[in-house]
PDB file of N, CA, C, O and CB in Angstrom:
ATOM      1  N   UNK A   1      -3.947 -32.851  15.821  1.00  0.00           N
ATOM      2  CA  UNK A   1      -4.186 -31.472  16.210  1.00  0.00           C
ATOM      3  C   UNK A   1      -5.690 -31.229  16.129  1.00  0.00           C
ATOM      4  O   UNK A   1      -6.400 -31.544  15.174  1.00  0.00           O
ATOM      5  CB  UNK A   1      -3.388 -30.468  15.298  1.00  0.00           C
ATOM      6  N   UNK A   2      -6.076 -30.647  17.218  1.00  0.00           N
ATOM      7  CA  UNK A   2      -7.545 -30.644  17.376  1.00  0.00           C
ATOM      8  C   UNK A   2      -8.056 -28.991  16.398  1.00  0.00           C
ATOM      9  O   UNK A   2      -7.381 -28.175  15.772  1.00  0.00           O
ATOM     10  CB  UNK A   2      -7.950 -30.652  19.411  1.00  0.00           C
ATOM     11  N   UNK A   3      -9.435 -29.087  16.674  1.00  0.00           N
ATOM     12  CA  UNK A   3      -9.818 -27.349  15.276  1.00  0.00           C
ATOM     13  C   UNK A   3      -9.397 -26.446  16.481  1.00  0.00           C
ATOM     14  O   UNK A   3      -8.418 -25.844  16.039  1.00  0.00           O
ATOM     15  CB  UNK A   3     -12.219 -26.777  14.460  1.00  0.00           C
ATOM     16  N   UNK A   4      -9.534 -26.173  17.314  1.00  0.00           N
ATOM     17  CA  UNK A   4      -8.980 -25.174  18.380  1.00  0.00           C
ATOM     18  C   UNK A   4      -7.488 -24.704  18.382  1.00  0.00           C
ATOM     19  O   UNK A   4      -7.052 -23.557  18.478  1.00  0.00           O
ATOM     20  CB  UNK A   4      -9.182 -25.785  19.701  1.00  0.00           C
ATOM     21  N   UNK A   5      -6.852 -25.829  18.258  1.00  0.00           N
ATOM     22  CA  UNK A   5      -5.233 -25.611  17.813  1.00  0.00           C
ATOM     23  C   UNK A   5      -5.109 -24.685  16.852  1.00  0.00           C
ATOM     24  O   UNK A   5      -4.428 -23.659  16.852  1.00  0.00           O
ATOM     25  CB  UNK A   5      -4.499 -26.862  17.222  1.00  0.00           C
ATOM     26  N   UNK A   6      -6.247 -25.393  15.544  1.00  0.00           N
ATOM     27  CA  UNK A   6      -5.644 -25.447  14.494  1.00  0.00           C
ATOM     28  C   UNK A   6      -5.697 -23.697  14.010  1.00  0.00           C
ATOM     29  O   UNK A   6      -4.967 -23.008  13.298  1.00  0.00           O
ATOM     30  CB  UNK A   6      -6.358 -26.628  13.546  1.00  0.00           C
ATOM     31  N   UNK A   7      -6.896 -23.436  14.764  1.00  0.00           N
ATOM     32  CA  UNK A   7      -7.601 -22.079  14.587  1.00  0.00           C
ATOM     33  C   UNK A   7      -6.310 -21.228  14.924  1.00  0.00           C
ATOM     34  O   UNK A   7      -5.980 -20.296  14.190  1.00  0.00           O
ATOM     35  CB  UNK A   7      -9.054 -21.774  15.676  1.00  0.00           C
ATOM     36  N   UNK A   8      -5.626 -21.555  15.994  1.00  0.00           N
ATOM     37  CA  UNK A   8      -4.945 -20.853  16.726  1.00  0.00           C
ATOM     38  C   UNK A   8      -3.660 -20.195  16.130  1.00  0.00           C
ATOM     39  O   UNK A   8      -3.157 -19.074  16.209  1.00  0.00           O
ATOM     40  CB  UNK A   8      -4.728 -21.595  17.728  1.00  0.00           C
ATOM     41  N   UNK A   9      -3.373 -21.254  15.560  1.00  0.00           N
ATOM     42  CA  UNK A   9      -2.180 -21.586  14.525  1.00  0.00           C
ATOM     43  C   UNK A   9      -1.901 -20.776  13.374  1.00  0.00           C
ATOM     44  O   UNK A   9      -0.848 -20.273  12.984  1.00  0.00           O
ATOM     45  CB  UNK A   9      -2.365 -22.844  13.942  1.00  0.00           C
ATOM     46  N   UNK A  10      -3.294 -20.751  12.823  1.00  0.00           N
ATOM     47  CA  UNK A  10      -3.684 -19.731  11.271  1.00  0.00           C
ATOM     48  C   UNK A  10      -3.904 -18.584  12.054  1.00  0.00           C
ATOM     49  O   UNK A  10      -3.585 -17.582  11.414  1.00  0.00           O
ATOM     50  CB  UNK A  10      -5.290 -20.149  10.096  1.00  0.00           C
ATOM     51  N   UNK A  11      -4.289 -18.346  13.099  1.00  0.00           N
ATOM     52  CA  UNK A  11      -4.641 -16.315  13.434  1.00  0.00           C
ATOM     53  C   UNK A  11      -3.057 -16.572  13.562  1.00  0.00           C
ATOM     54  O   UNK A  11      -2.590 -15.705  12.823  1.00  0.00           O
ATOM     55  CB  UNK A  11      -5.898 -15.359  15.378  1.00  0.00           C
ATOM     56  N   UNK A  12      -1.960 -17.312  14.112  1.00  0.00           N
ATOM     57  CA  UNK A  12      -0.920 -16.748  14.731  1.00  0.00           C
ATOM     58  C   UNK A  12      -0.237 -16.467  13.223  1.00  0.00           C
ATOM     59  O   UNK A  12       0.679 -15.645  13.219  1.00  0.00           O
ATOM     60  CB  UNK A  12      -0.101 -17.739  15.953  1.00  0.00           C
ATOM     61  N   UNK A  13      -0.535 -16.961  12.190  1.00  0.00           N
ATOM     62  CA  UNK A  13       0.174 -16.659  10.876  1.00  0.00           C
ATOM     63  C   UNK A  13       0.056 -15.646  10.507  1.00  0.00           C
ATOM     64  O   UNK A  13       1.013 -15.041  10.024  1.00  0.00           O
ATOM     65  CB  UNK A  13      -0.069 -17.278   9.889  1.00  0.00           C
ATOM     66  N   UNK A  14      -1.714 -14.868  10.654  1.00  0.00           N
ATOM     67  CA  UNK A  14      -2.065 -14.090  10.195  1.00  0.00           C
ATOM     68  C   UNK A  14      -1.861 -12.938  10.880  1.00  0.00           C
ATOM     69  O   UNK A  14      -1.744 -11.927  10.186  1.00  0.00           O
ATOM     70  CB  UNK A  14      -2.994 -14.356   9.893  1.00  0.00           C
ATOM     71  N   UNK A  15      -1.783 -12.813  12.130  1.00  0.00           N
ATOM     72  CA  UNK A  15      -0.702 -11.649  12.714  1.00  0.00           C
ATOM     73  C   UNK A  15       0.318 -11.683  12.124  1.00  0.00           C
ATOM     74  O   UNK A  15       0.405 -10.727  11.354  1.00  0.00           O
ATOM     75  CB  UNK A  15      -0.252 -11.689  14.078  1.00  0.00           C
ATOM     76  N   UNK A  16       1.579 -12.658  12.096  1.00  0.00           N
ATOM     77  CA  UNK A  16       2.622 -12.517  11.959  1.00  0.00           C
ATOM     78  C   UNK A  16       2.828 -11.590   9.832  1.00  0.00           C
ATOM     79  O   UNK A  16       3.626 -10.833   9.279  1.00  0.00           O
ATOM     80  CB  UNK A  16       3.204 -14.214  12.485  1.00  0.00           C
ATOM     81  N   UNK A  17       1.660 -12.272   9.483  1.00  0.00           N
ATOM     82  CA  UNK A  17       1.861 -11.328   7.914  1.00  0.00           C
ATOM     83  C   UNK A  17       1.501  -9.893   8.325  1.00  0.00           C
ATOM     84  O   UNK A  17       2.143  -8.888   8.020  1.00  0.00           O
ATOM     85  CB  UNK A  17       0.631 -11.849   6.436  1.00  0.00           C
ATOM     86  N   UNK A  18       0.679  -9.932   8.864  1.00  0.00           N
ATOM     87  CA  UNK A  18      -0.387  -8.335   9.244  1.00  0.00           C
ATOM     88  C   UNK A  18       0.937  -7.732   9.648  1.00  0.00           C
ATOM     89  O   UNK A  18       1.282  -6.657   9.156  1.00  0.00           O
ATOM     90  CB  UNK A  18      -1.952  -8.298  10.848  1.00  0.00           C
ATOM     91  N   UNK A  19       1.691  -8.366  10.512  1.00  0.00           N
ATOM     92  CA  UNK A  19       2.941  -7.147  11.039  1.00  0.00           C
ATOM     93  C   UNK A  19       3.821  -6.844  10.103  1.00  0.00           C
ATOM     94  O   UNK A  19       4.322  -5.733   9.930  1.00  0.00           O
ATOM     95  CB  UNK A  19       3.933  -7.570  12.249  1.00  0.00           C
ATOM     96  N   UNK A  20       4.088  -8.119   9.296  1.00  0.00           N
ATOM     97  CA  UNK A  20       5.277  -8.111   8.455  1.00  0.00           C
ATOM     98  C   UNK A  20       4.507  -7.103   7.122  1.00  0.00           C
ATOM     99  O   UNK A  20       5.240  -6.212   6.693  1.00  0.00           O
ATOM    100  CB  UNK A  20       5.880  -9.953   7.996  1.00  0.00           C
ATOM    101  N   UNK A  21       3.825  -7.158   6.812  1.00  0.00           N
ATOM    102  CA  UNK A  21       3.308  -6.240   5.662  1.00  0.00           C
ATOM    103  C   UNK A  21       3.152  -4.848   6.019  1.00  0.00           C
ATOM    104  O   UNK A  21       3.305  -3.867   5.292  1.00  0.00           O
ATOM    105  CB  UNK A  21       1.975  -6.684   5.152  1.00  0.00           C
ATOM    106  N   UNK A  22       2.762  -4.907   7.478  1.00  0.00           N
ATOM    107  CA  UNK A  22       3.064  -3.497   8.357  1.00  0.00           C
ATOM    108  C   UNK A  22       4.269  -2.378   8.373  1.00  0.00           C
ATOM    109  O   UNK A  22       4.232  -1.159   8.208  1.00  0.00           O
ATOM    110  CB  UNK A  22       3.144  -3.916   9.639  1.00  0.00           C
ATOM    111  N   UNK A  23       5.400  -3.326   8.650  1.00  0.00           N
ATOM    112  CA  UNK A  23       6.517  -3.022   8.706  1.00  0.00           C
ATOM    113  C   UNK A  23       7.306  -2.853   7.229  1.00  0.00           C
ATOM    114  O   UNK A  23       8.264  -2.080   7.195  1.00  0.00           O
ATOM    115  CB  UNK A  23       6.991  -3.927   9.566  1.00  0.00           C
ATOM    116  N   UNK A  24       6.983  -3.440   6.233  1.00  0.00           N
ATOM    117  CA  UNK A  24       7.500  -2.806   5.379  1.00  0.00           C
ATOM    118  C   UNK A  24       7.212  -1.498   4.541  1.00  0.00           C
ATOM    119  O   UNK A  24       8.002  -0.758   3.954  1.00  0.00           O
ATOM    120  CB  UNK A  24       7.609  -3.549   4.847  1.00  0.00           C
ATOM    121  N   UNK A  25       5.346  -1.418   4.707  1.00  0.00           N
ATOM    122  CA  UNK A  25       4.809  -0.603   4.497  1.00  0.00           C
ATOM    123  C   UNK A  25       5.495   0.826   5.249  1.00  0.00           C
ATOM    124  O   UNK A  25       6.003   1.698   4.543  1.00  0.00           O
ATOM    125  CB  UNK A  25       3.601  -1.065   4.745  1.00  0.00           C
ATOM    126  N   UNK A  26       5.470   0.886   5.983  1.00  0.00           N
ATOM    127  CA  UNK A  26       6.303   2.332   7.206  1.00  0.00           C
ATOM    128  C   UNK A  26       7.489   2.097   6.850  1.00  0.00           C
ATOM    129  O   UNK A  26       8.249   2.818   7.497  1.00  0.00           O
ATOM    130  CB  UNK A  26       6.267   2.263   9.206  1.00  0.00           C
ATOM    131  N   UNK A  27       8.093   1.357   6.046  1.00  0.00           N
ATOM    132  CA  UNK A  27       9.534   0.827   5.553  1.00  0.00           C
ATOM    133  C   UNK A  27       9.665   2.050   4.143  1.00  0.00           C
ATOM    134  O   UNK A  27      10.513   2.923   3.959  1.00  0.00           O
ATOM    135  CB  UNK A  27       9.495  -1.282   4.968  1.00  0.00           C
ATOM    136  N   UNK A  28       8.748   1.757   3.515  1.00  0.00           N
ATOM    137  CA  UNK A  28       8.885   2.642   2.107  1.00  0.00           C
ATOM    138  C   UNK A  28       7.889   3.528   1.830  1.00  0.00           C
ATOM    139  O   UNK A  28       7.896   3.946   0.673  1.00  0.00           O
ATOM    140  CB  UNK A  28       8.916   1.826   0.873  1.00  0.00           C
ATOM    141  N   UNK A  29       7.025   3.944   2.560  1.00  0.00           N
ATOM    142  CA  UNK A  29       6.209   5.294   2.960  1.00  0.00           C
ATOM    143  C   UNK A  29       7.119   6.353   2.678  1.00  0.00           C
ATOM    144  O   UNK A  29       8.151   6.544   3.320  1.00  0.00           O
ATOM    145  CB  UNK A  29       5.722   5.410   4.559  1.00  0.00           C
ATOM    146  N   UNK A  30       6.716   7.070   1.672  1.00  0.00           N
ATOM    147  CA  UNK A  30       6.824   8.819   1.679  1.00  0.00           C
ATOM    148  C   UNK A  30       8.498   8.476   1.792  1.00  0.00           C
ATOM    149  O   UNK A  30       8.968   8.905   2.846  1.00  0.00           O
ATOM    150  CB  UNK A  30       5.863   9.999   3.351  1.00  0.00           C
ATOM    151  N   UNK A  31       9.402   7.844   0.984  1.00  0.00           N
ATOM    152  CA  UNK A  31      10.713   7.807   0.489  1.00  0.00           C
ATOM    153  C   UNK A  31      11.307   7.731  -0.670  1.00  0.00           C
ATOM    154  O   UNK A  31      10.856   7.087  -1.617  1.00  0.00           O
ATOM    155  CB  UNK A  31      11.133   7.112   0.879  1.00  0.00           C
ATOM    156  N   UNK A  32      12.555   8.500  -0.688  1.00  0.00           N
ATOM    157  CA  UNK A  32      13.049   9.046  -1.563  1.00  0.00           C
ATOM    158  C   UNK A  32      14.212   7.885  -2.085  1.00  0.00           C
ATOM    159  O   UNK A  32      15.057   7.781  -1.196  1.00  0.00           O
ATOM    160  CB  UNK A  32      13.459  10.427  -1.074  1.00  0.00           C
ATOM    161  N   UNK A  33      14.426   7.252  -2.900  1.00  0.00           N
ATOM    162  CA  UNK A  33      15.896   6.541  -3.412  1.00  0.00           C
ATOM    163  C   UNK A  33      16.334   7.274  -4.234  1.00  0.00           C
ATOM    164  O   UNK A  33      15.561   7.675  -5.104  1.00  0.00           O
ATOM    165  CB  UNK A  33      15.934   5.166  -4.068  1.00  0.00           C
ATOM    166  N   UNK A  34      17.913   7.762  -4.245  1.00  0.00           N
ATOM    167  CA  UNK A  34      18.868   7.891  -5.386  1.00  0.00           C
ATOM    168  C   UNK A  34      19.897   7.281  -5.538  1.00  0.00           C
ATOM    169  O   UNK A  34      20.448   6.995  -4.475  1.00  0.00           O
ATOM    170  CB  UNK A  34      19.271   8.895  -5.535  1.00  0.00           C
ATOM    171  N   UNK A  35      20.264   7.041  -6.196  1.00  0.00           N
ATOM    172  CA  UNK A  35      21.445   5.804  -6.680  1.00  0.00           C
ATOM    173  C   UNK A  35      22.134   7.118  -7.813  1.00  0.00           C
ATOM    174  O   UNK A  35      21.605   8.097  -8.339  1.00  0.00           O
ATOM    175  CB  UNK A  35      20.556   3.806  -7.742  1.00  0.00           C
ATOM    176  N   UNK A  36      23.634   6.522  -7.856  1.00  0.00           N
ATOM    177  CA  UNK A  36      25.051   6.870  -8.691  1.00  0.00           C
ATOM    178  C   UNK A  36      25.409   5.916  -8.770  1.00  0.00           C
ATOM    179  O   UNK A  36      25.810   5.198  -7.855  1.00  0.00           O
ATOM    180  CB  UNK A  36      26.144   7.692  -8.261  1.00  0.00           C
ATOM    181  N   UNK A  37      25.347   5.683  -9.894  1.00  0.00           N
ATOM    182  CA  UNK A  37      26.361   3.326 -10.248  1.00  0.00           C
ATOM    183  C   UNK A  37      26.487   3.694 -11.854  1.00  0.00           C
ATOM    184  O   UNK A  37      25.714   3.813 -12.805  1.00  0.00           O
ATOM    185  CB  UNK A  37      24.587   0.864  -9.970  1.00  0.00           C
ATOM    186  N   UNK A  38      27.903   3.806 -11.608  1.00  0.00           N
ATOM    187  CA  UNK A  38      28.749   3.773 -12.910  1.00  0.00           C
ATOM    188  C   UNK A  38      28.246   4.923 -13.940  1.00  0.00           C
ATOM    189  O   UNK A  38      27.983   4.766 -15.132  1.00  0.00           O
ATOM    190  CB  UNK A  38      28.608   2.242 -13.650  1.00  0.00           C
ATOM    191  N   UNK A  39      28.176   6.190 -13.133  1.00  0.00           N
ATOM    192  CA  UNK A  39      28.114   7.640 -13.817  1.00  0.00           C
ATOM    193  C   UNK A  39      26.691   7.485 -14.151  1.00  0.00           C
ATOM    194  O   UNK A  39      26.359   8.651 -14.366  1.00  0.00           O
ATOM    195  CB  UNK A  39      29.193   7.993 -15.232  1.00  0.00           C
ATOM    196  N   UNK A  40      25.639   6.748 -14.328  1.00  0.00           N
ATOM    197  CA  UNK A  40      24.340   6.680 -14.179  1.00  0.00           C
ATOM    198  C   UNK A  40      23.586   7.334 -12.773  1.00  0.00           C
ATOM    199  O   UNK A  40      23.853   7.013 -11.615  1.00  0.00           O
ATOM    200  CB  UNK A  40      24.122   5.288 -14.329  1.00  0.00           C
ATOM    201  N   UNK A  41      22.631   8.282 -13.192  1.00  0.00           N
ATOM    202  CA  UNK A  41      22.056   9.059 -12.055  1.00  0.00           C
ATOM    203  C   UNK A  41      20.623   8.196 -11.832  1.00  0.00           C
ATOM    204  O   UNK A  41      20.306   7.636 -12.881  1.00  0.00           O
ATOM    205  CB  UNK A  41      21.832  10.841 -12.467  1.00  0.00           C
ATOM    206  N   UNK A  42      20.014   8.037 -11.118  1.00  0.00           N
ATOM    207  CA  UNK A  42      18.461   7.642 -11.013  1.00  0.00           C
ATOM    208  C   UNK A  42      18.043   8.151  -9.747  1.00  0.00           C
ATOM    209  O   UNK A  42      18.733   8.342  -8.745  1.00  0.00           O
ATOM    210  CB  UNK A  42      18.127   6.023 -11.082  1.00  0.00           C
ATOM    211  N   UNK A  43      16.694   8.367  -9.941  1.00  0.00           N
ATOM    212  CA  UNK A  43      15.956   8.684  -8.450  1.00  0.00           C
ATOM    213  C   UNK A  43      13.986   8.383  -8.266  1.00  0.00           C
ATOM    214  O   UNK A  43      13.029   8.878  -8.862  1.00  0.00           O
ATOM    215  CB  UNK A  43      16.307  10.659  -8.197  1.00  0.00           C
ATOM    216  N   UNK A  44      14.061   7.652  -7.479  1.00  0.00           N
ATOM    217  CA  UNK A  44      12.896   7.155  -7.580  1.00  0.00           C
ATOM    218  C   UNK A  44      12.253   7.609  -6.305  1.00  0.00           C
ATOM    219  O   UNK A  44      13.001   7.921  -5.379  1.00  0.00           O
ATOM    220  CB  UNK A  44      12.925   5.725  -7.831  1.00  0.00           C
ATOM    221  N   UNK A  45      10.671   7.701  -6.111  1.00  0.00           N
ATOM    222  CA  UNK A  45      10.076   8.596  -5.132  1.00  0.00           C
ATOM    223  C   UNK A  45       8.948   7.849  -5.086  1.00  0.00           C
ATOM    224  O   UNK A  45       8.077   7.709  -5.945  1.00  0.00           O
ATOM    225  CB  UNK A  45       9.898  10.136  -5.448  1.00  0.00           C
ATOM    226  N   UNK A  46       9.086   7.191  -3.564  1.00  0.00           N
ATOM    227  CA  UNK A  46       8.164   6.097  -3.261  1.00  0.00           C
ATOM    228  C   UNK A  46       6.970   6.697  -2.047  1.00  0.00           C
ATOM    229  O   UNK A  46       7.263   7.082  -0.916  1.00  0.00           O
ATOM    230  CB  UNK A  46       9.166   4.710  -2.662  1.00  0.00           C
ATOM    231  N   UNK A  47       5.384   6.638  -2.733  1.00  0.00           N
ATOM    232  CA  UNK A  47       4.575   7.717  -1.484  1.00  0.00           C
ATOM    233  C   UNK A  47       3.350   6.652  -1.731  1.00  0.00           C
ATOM    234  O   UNK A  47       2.679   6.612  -2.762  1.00  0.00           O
ATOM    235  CB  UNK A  47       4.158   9.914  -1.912  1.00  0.00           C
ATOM    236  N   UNK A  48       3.246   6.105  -1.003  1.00  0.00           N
ATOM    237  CA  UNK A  48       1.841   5.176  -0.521  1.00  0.00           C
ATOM    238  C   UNK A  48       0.989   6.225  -0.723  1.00  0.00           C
ATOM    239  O   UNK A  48       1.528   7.212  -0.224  1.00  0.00           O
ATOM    240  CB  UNK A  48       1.690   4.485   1.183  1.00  0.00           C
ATOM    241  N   UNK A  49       0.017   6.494  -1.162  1.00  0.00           N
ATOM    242  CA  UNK A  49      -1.602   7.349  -0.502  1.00  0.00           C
ATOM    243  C   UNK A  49      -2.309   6.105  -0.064  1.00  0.00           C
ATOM    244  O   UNK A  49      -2.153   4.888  -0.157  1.00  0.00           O
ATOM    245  CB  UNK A  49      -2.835   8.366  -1.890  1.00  0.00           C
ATOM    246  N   UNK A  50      -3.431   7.227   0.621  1.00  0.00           N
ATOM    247  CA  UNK A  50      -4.868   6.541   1.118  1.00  0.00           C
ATOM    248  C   UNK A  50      -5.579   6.264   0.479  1.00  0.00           C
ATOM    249  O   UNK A  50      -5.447   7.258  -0.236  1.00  0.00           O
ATOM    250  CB  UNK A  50      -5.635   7.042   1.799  1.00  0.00           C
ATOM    251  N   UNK A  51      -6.415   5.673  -0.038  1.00  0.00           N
ATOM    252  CA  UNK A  51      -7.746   5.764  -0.624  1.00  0.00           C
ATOM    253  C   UNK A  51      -8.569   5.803  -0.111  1.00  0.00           C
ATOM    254  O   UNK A  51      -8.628   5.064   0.872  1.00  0.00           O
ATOM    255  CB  UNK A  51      -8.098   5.117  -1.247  1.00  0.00           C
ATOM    256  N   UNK A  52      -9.655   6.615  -0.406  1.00  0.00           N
ATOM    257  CA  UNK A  52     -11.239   7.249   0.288  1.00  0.00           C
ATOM    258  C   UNK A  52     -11.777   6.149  -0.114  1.00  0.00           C
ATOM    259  O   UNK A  52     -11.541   5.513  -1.141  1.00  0.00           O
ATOM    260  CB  UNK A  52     -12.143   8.792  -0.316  1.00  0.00           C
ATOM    261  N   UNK A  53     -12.974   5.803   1.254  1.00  0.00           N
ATOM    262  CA  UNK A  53     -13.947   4.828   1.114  1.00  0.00           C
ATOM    263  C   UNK A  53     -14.636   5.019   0.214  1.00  0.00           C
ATOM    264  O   UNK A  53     -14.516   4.296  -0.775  1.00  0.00           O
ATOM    265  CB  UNK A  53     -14.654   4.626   2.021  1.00  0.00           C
ATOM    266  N   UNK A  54     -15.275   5.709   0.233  1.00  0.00           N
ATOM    267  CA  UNK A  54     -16.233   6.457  -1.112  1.00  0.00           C
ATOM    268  C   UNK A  54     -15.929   7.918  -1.448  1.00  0.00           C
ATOM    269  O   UNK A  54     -16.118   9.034  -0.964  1.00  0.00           O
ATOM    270  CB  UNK A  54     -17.939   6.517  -0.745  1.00  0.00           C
ATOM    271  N   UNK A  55     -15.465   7.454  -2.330  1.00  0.00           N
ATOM    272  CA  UNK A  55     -15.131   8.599  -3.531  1.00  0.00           C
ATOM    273  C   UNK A  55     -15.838   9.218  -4.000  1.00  0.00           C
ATOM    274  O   UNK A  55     -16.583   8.530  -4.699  1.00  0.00           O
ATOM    275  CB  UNK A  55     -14.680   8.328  -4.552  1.00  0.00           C
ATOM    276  N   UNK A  56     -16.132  10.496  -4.039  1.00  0.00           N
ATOM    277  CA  UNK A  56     -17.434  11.563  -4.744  1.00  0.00           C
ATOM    278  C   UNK A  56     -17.209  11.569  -6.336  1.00  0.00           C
ATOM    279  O   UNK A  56     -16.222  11.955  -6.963  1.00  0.00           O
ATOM    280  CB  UNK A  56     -17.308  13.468  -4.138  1.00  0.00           C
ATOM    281  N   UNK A  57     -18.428  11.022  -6.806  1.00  0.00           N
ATOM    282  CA  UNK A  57     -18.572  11.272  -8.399  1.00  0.00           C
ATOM    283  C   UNK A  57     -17.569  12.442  -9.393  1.00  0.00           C
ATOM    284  O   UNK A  57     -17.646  13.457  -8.701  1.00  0.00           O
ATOM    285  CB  UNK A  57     -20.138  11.796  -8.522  1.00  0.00           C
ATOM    286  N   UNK A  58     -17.187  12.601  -9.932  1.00  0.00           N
ATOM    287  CA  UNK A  58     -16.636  14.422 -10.613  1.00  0.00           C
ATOM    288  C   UNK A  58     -17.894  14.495 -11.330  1.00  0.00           C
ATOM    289  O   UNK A  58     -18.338  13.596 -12.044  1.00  0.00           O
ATOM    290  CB  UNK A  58     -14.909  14.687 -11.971  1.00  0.00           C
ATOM    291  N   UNK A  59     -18.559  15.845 -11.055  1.00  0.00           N
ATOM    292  CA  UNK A  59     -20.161  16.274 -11.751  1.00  0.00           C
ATOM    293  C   UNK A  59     -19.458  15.834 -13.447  1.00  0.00           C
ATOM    294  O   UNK A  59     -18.271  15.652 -13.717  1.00  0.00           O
ATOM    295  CB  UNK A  59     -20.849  18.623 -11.465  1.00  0.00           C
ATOM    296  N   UNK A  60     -20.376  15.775 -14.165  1.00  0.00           N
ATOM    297  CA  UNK A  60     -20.526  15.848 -15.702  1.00  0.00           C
ATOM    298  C   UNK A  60     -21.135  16.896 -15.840  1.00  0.00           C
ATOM    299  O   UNK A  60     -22.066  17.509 -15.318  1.00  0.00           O
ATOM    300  CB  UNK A  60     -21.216  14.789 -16.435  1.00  0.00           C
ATOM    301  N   UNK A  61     -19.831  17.069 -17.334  1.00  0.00           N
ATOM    302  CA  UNK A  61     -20.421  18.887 -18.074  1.00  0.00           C
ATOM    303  C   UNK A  61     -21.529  18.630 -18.438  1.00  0.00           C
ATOM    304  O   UNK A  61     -21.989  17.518 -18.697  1.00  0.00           O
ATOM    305  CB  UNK A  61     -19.662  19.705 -19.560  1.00  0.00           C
ATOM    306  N   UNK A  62     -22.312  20.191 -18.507  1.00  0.00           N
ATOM    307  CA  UNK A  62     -23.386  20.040 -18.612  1.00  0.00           C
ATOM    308  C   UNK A  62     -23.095  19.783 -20.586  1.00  0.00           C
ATOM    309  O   UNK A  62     -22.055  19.797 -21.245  1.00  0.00           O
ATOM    310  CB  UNK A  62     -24.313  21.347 -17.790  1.00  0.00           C
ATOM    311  N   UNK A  63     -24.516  19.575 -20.978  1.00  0.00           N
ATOM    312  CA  UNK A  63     -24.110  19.318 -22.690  1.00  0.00           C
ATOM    313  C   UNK A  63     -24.734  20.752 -23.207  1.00  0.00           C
ATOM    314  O   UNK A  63     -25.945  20.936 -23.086  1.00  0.00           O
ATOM    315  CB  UNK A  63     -25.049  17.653 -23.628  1.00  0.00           C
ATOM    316  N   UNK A  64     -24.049  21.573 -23.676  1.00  0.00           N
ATOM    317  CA  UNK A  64     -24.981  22.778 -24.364  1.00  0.00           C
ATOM    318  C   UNK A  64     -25.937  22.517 -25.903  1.00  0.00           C
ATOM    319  O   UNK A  64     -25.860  21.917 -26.975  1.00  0.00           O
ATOM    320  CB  UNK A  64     -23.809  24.055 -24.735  1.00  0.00           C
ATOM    321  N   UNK A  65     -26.932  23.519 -25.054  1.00  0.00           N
ATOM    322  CA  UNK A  65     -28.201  23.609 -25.942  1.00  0.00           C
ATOM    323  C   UNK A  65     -28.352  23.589 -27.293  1.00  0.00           C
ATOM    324  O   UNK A  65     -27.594  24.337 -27.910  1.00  0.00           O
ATOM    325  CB  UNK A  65     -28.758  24.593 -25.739  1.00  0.00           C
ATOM    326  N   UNK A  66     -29.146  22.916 -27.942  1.00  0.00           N
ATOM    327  CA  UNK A  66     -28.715  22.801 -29.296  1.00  0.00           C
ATOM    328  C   UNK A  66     -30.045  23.909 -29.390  1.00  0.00           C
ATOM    329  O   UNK A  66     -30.382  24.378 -30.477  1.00  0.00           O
ATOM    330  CB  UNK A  66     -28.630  21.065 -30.204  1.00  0.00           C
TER     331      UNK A  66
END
C-alpha cells in the first residue's frame, strides 16, 4: 500500500469516528431518563453545554482598607 492509500484510509477512519461521535452526541443532548425497576424510582438529566473559547476572568473583590 502506497502513503497516498494509506493517507486515504486514516481520513476515511477519521470521518467515520467524527460521525459516529456526532451521532451519539445529538443522541443524548438535552435528555431526560427515568427508569421504575422493582419499585425503585431514578431519573437522570443528560445536557451537553458549550464551552466559551475564552472565558472572561470573574473581577476579584476588592480587599478593604486597612
Amino acid at each position: 500500500m502506497d502513503a497516498s492509500a494509506l493517507v486515504g484510509v486514516v481520513g476515511g477512519y477519521v470521518a467515520m469516528g467524527l460521525t459516529i461521535v456526532g451521532a451519539i452526541y445529538a443522541a443524548i443532548n438535552h435528555k431526560r431518563v427515568r427508569s421504575n425497576c422493582c419499585g425503585t424510582r431514578g431519573e437522570i438529566s443528560l445536557d451537553v453545554d458549550t464551552m466559551q473559547a475564552n472565558p472572561t476572568p470573574s473581577p476579584k473583590p476588592a480587599l478593604p482598607a486597612v
